[in-house]
N, C-alpha and C positions, 0 to 999 in steps of 0.2 A: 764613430763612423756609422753610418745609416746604412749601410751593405755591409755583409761578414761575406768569409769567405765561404761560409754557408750555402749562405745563398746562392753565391756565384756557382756552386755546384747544383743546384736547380737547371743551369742549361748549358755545363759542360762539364764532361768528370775530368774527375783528381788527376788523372793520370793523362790526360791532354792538355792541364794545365803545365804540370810537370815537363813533360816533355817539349811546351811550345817555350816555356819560360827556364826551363834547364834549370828546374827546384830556388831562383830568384823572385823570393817574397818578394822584392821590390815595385818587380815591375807587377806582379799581381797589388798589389797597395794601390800603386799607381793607377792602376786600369779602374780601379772601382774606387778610388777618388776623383778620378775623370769623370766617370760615371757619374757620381753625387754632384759636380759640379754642372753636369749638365743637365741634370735633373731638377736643380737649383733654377737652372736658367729658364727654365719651363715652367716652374712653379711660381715666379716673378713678376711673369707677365700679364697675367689677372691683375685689373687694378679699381679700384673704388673710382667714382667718378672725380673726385678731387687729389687723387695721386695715386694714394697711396694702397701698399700692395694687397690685394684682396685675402692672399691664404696667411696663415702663420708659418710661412718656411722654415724657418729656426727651430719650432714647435715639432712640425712634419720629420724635418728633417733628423731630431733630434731622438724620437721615438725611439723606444726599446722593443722587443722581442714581440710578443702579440699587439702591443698598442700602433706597431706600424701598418701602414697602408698596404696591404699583402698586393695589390696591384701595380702599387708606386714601386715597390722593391722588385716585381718580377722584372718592370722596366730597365732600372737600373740595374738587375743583373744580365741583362739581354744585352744595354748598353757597353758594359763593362766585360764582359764576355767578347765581343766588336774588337773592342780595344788589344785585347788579348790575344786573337786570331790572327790582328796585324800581322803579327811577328812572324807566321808560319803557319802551313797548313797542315796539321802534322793530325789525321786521321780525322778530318775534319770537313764536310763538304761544304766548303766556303760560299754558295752562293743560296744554301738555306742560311745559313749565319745574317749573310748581308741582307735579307730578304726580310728578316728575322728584325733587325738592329734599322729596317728604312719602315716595316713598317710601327716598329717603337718609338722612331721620331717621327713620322707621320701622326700618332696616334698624341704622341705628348704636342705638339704644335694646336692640333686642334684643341686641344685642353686650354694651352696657351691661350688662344683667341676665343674663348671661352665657348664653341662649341660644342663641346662636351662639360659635363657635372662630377666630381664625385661629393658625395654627401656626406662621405666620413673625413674630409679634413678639415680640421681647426680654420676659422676664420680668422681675422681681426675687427674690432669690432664698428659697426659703420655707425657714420657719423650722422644725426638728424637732428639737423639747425633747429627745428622747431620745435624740438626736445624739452631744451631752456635746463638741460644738464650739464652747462657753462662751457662743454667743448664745440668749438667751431668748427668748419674747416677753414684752411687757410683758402684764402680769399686776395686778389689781386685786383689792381685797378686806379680808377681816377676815385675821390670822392662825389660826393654831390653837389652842384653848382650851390654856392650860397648865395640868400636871396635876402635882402632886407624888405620886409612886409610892412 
């Protein structure tokens, strides 16, 4: 998993986890695989002009300890943290939280639509037809009229 509960302690302590989740790992699991999954959905929607997905998400996602994106994880624990506050607002001022968690999807959206950069994650690698490095992109269409000359 791409978030620990580590992390998740970066923007809420242990003991409002505790108390909002009544000491059920579960639903903290859950909250920050929610998290990953929508973090996934953002990291997706970059795309090469022939389809396919511009970052290596599987890669991103996949990272260990300092090799991760220390911006992409903050997100996902802000996100995942959201999820977790649902439940109860048990010393907690709920509308930094939300404030907090709109403008982490705001900020992943723009990423999304490729108005924002970052330059530390993995690509895949773009395709150039006129390479002659035998890969294409796939290509769709009619052929060429044929002509007898």
């Amino acid at each position: 998993m791409f978030l620990t509960e580590t992390d998740l302690g970066t923007t809420i302590y242990n003991y409002q986890i505790d108390q909002i989740t009544e000491g059920d790992e579960d639903i903290t699991m859950q909250a920050m695989a929610a998290a990953e999954e929508e973090l996934r959905s953002y990291l997706t929607a970059p795309e090469w002009s022939d389809g396919r997905p511009r970052y290596d998400v599987d890669a991103i996602l996949s990272a260990v300890d300092e090799a991760r994106n220390q911006l992409l994880v903050r997100m996902a624990a802000t996100i995942a943290k959201f999820y977790i506050i649902e439940l109860c607002n048990a010393d907690i001022i709920y509308e930094v939280a939300k404030e907090r968690y709109d403008r982490a999807v705001k900020w992943l959206k723009e990423f999304a639509e490729e108005k924002l950069k970052l330059s530390t994650l993995p690509e895949t690698p773009s395709i150039d037809p006129e390479a002659g490095d035998g890969t294409q992109p796939f290509i769709y269409g009619s052929r060429e009229k044929f002509n007898h000359e």
